[in-house]
N, C-alpha and C positions, 0 to 999 in steps of 0.2 A: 155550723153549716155555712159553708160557703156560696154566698150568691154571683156572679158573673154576670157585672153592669155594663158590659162592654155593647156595643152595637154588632148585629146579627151581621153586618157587610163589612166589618173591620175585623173581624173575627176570620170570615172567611177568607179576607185575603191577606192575613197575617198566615193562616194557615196553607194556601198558595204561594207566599213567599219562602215560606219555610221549607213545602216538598221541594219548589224548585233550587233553592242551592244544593236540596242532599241529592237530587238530580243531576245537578251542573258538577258536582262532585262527580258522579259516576261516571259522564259524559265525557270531562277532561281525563281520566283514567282510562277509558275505551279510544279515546282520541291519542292519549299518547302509545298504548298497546299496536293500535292499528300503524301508528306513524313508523314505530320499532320494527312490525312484522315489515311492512313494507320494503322498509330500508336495508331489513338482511333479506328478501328477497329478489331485488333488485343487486343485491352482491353476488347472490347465487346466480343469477341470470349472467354478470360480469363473467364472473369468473365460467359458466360455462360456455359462454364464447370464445373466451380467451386459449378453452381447453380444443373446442371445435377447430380455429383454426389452427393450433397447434398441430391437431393430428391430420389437417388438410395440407402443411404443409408439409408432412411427411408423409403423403400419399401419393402428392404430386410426383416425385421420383417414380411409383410403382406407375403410375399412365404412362409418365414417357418410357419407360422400360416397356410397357406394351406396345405403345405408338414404334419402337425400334423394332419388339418381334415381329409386327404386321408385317414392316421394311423390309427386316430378313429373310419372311417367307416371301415376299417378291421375289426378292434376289437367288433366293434359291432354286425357288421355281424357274426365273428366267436362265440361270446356268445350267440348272439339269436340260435346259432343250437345245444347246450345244451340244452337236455331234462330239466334237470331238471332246467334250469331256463326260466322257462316260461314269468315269472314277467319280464324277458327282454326287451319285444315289448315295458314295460310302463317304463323302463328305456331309450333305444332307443330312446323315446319321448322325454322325459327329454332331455336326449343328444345333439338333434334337438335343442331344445329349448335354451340351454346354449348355444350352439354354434351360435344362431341366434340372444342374447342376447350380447358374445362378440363382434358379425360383428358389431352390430348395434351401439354398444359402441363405437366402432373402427371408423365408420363410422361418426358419430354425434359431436368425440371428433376432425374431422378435423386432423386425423392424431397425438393427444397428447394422444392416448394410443393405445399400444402398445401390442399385447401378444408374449411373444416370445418362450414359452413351456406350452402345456398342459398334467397332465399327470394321466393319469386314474388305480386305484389299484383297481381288485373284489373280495371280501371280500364277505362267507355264513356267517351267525350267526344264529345259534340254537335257536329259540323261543317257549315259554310256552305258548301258549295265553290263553287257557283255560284249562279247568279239567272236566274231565267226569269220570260216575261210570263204575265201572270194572265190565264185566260181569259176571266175577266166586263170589265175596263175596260184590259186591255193593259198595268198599272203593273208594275213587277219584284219579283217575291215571289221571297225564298231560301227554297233546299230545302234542309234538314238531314237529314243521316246520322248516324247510330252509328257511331262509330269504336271497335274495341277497340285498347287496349294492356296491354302485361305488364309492369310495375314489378318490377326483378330487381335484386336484394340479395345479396353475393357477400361471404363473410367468411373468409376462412382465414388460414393460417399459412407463411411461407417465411423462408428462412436469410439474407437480405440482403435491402435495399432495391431493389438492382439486378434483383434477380429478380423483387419486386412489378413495377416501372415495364417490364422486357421482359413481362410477362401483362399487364400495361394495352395496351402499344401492339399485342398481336398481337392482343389483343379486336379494337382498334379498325378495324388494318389490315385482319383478315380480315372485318369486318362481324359478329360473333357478334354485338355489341350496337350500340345505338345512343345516343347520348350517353353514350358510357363517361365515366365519371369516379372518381376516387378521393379517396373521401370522407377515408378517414384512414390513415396508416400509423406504428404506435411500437412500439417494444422492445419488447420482453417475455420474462422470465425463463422461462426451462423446465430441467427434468430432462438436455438434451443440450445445453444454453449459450442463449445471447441469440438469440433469434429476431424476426422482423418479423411484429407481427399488422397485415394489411389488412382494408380494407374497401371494395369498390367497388362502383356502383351503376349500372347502364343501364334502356336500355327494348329491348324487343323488338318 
């Protein structure tokens, strides 16, 4: 038989000392778990801002392409109410069209093309089309018209070459412009790697 001479209050707080280190055990273990979650949450947080402006900077492009169509339908609207150019309504169309032919680009290319300025010159040119006789001595006088056209300037941004030269040929295919051509296409450094700036130029 064993007796237990010990004191009733030295007992206890030998036994108070003892819960609390398997305590202060558990507590440093929960304190370092907690320190761990923390610190890959606070990664994730990084990393998803990093990802936010990422894609804010390639969104930025798709405003100013709307801030330019706003522009456009200004410009459209205020030529179609020129008398003299009537032939507007079927430029107008056009317009519609190339514009619905960038989105689409825009849209298909998953974000690897880009337009970042469109910019539209109107230009008459004086034409001859044909010749009729003169009513006083019968000789052939030409008759000249006003021709309008729309001199369009197309500059943006895409991830390869390959993706400029397919938006040139589907300008061309689908008729959005007329004398498509591409004036320049080079490198150029940006914030998400090597990018293609173009430059191509039609008429409407």
């Amino acid at each position: 038989m064993n007796l237990n001479l010990l004191p009733r209050e030295f007992l206890i707080k030998a036994l108070l000392r003892r819960r609390l280190r398997q305590w202060s055990i558990v507590w440093a273990g929960c304190a370092v778990l907690l320190t761990t979650m923390l610190s890959l949450r606070g990664r994730e947080l990084v990393a998803a801002r990093d990802r936010t402006a990422l894609v804010e900077n390639r969104c930025q492009p798709i405003r100013q392409m709307d801030a330019d169509n706003a522009n456009l339908a200004v410009r459209i609207t205020s030529l179609a109410r020129k008398p003299q150019l009537m032939q507007g309504l079927d430029l107008a169309n056009r317009a519609l069209l190339l514009l619905g032919e960038v989105g689409r680009g825009t849209t298909q290319s998953d974000g690897g093309m880009q337009l970042l300025r469109l910019d539209l010159q109107t230009q008459l040119e004086t034409t001859r089309p044909k010749s009729a006789a003169s009513p006083v001595n019968g000789a052939p006088t030409a008759e000249s018209a006003a021709v309008m056209s729309v001199a369009v300037s197309l500059h943006g941004m895409a991830f390869d070459a390959a993706t400029v030269a397919r938006f040139v040929t589907e300008l061309r295919e689908r008729e959005a412009l007329n004398k498509v051509k591409l004036k320049s296409s080079s490198s150029r450094p940006s914030p998400v790697g090597v990018l293609r700036e173009y430059h191509v130029e039609g008429r409407l």
